[in-house]
C-alpha positions as CSV (number, residue, x, y, z in Angstrom):
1,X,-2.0,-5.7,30.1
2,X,-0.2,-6.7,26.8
3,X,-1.5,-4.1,23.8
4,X,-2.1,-5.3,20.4
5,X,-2.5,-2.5,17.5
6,X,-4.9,-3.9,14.4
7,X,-4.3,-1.6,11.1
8,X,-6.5,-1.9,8.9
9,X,-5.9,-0.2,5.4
10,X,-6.8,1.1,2.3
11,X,-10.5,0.7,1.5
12,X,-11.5,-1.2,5.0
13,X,-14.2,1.2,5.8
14,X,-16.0,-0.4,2.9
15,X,-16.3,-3.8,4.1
16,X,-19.9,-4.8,4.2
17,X,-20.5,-3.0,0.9
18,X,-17.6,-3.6,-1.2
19,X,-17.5,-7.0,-2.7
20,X,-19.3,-9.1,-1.0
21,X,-18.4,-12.3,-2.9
22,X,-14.6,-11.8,-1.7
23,X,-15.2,-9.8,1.8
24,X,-18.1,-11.0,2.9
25,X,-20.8,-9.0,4.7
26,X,-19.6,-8.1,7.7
27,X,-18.6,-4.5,8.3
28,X,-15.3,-2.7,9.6
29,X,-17.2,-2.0,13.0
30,X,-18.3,-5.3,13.4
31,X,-14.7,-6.9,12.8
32,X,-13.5,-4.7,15.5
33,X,-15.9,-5.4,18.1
34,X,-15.2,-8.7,17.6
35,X,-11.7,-8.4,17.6
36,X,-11.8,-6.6,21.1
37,X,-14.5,-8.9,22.6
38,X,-11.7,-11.9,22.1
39,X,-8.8,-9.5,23.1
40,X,-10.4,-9.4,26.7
41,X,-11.0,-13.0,26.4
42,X,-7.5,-13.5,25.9
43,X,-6.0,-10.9,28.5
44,X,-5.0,-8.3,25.9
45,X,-5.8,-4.7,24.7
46,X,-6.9,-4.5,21.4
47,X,-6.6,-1.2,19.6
48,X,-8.4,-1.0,16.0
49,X,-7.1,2.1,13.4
50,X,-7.9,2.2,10.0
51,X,-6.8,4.7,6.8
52,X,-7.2,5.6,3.4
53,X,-3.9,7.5,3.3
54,X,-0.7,5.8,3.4
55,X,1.6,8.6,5.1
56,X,-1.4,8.4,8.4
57,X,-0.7,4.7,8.3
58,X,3.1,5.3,8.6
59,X,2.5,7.7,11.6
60,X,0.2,5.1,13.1
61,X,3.1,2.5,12.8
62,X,5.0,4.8,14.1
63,X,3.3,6.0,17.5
64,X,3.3,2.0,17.8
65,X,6.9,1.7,18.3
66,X,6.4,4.5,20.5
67,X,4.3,3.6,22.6
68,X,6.1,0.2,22.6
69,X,2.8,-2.0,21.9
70,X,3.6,-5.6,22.5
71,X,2.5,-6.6,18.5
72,X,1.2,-5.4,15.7
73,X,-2.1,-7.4,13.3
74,X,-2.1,-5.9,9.5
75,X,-4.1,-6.2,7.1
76,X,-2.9,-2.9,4.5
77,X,-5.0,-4.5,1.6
78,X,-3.8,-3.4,-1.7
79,X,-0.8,-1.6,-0.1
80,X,0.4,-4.9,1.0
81,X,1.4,-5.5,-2.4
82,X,3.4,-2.4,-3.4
83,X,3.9,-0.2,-0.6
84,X,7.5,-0.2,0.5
85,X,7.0,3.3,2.7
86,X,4.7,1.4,4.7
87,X,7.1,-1.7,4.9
88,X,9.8,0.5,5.9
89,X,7.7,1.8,9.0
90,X,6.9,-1.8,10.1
91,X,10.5,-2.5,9.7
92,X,11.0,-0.2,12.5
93,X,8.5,-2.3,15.1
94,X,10.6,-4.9,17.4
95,X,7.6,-6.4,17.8
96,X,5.9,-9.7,16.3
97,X,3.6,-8.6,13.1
98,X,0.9,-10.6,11.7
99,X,-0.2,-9.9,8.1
100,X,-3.6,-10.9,7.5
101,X,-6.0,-11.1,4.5
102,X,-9.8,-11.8,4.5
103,X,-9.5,-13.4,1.1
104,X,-7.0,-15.9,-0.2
105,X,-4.3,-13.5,-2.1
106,X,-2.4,-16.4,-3.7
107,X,-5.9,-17.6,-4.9
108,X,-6.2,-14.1,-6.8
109,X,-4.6,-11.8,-9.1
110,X,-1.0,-12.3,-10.1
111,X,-0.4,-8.9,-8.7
112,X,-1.7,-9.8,-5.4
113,X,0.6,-12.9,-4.9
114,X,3.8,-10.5,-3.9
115,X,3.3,-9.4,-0.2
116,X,6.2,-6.7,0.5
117,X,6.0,-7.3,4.2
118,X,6.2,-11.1,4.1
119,X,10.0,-11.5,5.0
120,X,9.3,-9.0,7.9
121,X,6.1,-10.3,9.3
122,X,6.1,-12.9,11.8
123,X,3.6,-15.1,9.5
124,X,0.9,-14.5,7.0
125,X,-2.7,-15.8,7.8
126,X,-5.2,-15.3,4.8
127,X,-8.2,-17.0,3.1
128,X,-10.3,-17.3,6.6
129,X,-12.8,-14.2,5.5
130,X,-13.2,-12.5,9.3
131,X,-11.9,-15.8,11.1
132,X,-8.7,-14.7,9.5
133,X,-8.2,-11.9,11.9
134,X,-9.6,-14.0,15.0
135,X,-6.6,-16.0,13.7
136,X,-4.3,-13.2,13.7
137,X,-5.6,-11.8,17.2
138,X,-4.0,-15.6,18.1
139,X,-1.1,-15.5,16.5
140,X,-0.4,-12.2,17.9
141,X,-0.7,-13.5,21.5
142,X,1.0,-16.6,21.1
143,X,4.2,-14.6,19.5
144,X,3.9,-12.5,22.6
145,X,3.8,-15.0,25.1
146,X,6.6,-17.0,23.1
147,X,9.4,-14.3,22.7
């Protein structure tokens, strides 16, 4: 069975309390469920991991190309906009990666226009609140089956 890692990053674990008006209600738990629940719909593994720390996402990324999972979903949040340590670990990956945002990043902040991973990433799906990692989970399994 194909293997899909979803990273979630900074400040995740807060979803259902922290802004609703952008995020929604929904909670970190609930996204994952979900996630998995479409996963076995759609003949794939679906492993969830979220941190506040950037070096334990860097490992995480890591033990992906180690284990040589078949894609990678991200969603790194405010890291996606300034962390190049992190961008250097999915550099690594050989493997299609999705970014994803709940809320629509070009729709924000100036600062949160930049995404350091976009010339990496497969594509970019953002704007969909929680339908944008449904999306993602697609994406992610059409890459695979189209490499």
């Amino acid at each position: 069975m194909k293997k899909i890692v979803m990273l979630h990053g900074i400040n995740h674990n807060m979803f259902g309390k922290r802004d609703p008006a952008q995020y929604g209600t929904v909670t970190l738990m609930e996204i994952d469920e979900g996630l998995q629940k479409l996963g076995e719909e759609l003949g794939v593994e679906v492993e969830c991991f979220q941190t506040n720390f950037e070096g334990e996402m860097c490992e995480r990324i890591h033990q992906a190309y180690e284990e040589r999972n078949d894609a990678v979903i991200i969603n790194a949040g405010a890291w996606t906009h300034y962390s190049y340590g992190i961008r250097d670990a999915l550099a690594i990956l050989e493997v299609p990666i999705i970014e994803i945002h709940m809320s629509n990043i070009h729709a924000r902040e100036p600062f949160r226009h930049q995404s350091v991973f976009a010339e990496i990433a497969k594509g970019q799906i953002c704007g969909f609140g929680i339908d944008s990692y449904f999306l993602g989970l697609r994406a992610a399994v059409a890459a695979i089956e189209n490499k």
